[in-house]
C-alpha positions as CSV (number, residue, x, y, z in Angstrom):
1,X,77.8,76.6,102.7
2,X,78.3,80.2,104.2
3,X,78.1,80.6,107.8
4,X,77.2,83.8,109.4
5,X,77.4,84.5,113.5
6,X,75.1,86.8,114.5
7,X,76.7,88.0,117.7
8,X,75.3,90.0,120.7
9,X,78.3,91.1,122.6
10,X,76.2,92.4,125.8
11,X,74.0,89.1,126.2
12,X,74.1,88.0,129.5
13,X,75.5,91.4,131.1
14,X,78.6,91.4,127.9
15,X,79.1,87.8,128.0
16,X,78.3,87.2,125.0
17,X,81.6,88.9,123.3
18,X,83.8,86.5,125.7
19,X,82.3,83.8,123.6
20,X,84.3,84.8,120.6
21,X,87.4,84.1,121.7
22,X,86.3,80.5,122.0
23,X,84.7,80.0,119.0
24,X,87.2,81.7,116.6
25,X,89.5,79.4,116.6
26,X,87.3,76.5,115.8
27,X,85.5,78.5,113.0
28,X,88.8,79.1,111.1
29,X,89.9,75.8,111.5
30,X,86.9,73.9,110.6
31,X,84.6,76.4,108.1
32,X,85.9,77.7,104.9
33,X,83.4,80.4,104.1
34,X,82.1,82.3,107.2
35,X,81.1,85.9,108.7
36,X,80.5,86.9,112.0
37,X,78.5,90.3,112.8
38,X,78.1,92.1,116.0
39,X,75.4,93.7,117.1
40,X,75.7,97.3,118.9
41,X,72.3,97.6,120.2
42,X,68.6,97.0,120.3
43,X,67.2,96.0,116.1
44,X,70.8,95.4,114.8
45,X,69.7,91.7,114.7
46,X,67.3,92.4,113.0
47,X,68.9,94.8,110.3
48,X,71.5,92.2,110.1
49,X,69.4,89.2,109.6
50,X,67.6,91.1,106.9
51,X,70.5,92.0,105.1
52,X,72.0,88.7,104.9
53,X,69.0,86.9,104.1
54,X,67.8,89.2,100.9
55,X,69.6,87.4,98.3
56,X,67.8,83.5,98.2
57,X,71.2,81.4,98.7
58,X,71.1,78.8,100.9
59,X,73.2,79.7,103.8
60,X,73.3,78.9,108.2
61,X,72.5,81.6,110.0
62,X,74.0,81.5,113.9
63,X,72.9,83.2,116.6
64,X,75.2,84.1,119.4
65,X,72.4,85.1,122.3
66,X,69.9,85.0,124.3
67,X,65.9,84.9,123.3
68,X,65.7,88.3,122.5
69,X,68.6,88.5,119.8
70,X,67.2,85.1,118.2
71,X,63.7,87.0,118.4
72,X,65.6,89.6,116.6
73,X,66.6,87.8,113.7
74,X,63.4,85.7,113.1
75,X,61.8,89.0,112.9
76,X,64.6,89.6,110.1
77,X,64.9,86.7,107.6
78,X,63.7,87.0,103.9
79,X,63.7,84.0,102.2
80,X,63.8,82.0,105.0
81,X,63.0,78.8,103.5
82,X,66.5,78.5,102.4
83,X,68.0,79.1,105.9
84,X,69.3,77.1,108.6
85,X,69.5,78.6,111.6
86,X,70.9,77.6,114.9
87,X,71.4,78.9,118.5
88,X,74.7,78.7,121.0
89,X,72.3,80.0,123.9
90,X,74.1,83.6,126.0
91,X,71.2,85.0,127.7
92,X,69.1,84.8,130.8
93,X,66.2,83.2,129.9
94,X,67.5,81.0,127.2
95,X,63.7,79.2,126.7
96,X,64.2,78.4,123.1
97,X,66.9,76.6,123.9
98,X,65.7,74.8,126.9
99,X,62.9,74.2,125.2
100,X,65.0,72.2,122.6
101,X,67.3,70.5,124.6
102,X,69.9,72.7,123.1
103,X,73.4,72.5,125.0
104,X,75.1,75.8,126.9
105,X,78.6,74.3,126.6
106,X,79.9,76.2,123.8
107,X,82.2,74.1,122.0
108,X,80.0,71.1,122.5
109,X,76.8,73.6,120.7
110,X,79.4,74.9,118.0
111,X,80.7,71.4,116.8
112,X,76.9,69.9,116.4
113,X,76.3,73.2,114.6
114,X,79.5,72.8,112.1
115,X,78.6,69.1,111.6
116,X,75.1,69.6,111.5
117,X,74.4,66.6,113.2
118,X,70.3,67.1,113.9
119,X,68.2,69.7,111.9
120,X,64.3,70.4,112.5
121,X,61.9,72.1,110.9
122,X,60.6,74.6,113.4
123,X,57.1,76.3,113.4
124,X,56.9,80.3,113.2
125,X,54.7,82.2,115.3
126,X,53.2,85.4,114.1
127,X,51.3,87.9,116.3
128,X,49.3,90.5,115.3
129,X,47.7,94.0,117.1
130,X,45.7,96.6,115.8
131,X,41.8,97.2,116.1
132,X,38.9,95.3,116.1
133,X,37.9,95.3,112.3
134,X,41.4,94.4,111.5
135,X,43.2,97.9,110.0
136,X,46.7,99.2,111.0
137,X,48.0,95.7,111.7
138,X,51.2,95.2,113.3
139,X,53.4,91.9,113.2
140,X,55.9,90.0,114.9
141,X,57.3,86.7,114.3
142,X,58.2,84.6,117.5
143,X,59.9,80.7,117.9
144,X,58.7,80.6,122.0
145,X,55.9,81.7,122.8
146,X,53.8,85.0,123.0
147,X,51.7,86.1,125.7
148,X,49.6,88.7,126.9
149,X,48.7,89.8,130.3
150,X,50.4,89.5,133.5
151,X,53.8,87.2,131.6
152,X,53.7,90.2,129.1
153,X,53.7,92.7,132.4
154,X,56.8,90.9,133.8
155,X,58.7,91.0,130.5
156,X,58.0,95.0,130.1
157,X,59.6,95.9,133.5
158,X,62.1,93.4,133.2
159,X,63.5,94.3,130.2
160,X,64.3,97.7,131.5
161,X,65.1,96.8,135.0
162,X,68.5,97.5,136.7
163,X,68.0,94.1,139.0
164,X,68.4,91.8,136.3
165,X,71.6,93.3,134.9
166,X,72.5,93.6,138.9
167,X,71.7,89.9,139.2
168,X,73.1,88.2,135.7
169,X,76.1,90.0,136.9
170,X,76.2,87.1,139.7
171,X,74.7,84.4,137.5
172,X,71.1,84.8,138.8
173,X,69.3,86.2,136.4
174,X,66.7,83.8,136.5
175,X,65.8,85.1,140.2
176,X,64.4,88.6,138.4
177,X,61.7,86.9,137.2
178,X,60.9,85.4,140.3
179,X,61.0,88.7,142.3
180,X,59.2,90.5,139.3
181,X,56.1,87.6,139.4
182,X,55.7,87.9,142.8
183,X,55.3,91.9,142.7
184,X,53.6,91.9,139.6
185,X,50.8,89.6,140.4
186,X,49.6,91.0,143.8
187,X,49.6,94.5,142.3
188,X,48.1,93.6,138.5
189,X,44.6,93.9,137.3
190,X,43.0,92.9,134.4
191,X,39.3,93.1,133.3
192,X,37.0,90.4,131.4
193,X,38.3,89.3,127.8
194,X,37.0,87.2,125.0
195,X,39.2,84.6,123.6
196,X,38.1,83.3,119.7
197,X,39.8,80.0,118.2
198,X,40.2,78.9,115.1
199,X,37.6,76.4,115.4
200,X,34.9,78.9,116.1
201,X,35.1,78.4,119.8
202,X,34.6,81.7,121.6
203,X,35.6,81.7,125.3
204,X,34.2,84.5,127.5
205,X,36.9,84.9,130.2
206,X,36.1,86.5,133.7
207,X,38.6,88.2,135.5
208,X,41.5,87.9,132.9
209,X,45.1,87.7,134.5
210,X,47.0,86.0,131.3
211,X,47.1,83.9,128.2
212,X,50.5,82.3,126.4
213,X,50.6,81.3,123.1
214,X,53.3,78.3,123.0
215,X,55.7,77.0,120.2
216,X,57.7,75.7,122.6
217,X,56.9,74.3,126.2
218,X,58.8,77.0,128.5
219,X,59.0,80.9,128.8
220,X,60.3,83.6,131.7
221,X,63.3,81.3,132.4
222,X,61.7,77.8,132.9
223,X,58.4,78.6,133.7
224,X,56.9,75.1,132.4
225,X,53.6,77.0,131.0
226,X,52.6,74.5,128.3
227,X,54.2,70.8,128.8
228,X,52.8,69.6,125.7
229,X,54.0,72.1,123.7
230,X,55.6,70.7,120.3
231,X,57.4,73.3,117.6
232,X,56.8,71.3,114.6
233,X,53.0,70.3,115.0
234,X,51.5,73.6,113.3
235,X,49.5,74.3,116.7
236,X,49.7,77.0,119.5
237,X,49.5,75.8,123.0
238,X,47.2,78.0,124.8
239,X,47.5,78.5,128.8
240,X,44.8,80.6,130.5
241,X,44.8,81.5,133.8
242,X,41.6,83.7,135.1
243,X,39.2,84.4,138.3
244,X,41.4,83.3,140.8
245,X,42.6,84.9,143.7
246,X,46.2,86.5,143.3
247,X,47.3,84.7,146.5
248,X,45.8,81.5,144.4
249,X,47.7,82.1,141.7
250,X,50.9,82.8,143.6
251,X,50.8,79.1,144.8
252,X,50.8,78.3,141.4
253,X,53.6,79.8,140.2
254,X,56.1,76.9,142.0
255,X,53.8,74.9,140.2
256,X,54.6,76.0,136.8
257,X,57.8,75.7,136.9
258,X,57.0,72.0,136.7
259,X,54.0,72.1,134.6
260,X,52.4,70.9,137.6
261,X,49.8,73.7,137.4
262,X,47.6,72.0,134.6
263,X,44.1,70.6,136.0
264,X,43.9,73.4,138.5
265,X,41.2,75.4,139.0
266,X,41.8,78.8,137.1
267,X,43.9,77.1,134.5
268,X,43.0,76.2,131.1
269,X,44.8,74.6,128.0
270,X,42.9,75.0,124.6
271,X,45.1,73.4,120.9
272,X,44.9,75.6,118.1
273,X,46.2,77.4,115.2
274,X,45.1,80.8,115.9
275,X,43.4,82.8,118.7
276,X,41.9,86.3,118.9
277,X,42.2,88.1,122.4
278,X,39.4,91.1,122.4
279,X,39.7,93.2,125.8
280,X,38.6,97.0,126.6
281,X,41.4,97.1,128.6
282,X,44.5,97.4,127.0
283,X,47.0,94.7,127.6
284,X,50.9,93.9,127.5
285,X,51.9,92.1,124.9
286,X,55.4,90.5,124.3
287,X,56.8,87.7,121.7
288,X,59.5,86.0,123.3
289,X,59.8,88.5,126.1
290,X,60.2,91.3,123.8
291,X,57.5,93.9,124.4
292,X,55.5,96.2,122.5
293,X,53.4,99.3,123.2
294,X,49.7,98.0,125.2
295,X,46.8,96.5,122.9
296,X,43.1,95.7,123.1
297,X,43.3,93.7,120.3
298,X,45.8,91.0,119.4
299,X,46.1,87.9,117.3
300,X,48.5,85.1,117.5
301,X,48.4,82.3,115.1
302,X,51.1,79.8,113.5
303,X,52.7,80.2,110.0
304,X,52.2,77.5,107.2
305,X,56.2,78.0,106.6
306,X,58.7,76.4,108.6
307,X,62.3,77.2,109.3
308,X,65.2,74.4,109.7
309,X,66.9,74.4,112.8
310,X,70.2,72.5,114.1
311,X,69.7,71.3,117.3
């Protein structure tokens, strides 16, 4: 089997390229055919992944990285139904592998990954923007979740913020997402929506502030938005929060982070396999934290494929 390391050297403010001088040794020792591949900037995961993937050999696919480079590469597979893929977690947020109960101690992560002692099948998330009768589509795949609103906001100013290189610099990264919520919320405002499921529910939300789309149970660095959340039931977890008070919903933010928000007022959970958001106002959009230019119209929905993953 053909191994191939995907490796972001500046994950984690360039902590990612101290990694390699850890794993090396182990790789030589203990695979026989392997590659590894470093990225040099923003879509070279992605290019990457693509190129690897175009021929349909079975073959594991490793991602050295944070959210955003494993966003990367999902975005890049081709014939993914013959890949393994699997995650030593280097970045900030790390949700996916939170999510998954996936180690951060490298050697322990590498050796699972070598023997591959658990693999899952892991749903794919696909969203979709572009107007409301459906032309000029775009798409993104995502393994976390995607949202759109207020988390989207968070992700868009995070992602080109000096204070979270400033802070993963002094291992608290996690704290720009705290400061950024904060900010973000008392200064945000969103109009009325209309949310469609699957099932033909349609959902006429007042005073819109966000909705995540979850694979997984976490997002924004253990913010516990969907507790129920399971990656290989072929359904989205939807959270909802709407016409509340900012100050409100700044008391529930503590709460999230233990998914002790559910059952309060302004928060709603729906199942399902897709969901159309519909707003006038144009809103932030991101798929695991990576973000896009502002939509009015956006589906999200869950892929019949699935993708092995070691765990």
């Amino acid at each position: 089997m053909q191994y191939h390391f995907i490796v972001n050297p500046n994950a984690k403010s360039r902590s990612g390229r101290s990694v390699l001088s850890i794993i090396k040794p182990i790789v030589e020792e203990k695979i026989d055919e392997y590659e590894f591949h470093e990225t040099s900037g923003p879509g070279d995961a992605t290019e990457i992944a693509m190129m690897l993937t175009q021929n349909p050999l079975e073959k594991v696919v490793v991602v050295i990285g944070g959210d955003g480079t494993l966003n990367e590469v999902i975005n890049g597979l081709v014939n993914y139904e013959n890949i393994t893929l699997a995650v030593i977690p280097m970045g900030t947020g790390n949700d996916f592998a939170r999510g998954l109960k996936i180690s951060k101690r490298i050697k322990k992560t590498l050796n699972r990954i070598i023997k591959m002692e658990k693999v899952i099948k892991v749903n794919i998330g696909l969203t979709q923007f572009g107007n409301d009768d459906g032309l000029d589509y775009e798409t993104y795949r995502f393994l976390v979740s995607s949202g759109v609103g207020y988390d989207a906001r968070i992700c868009e100013i995070n992602n080109s913020s000096n204070t979270k290189s400033f802070l993963n610099k002094l291992n608290l990264g996690k704290l720009s997402y705290a400061y950024l919520g904060i900010t973000q919320m008392m200064n945000s405002k969103y109009g009325d929506v209309t949310i469609e499921l699957d099932d033909g529910t349609d959902v006429f939300v007042k005073d819109f502030i966000f909705c995540s789309a979850h694979n997984l149970p976490y997002e924004g660095g253990g913010f516990l938005f969907a507790p129920n959340a399971l990656c290989d039931d072929g359904y989205l977890d939807l959270c909802v929060v709407n016409n509340i008070s900012r100050f409100k919903a700044l008391l529930l933010l503590p709460l999230a982070l233990k998914g002790k928000h559910i059952g309060h007022g302004g928060v709603n959970v729906y199942r399902c396999k897709s969901v159309l958001i519909n707003s006038k106002r144009r809103l932030s959009v991101h798929t695991d934290g990576e973000t896009y230019d502002r939509q009015n119209y956006i589906k999200i929905s869950i892929l019949p494929k699935r993708i092995k993953m070691i765990v």
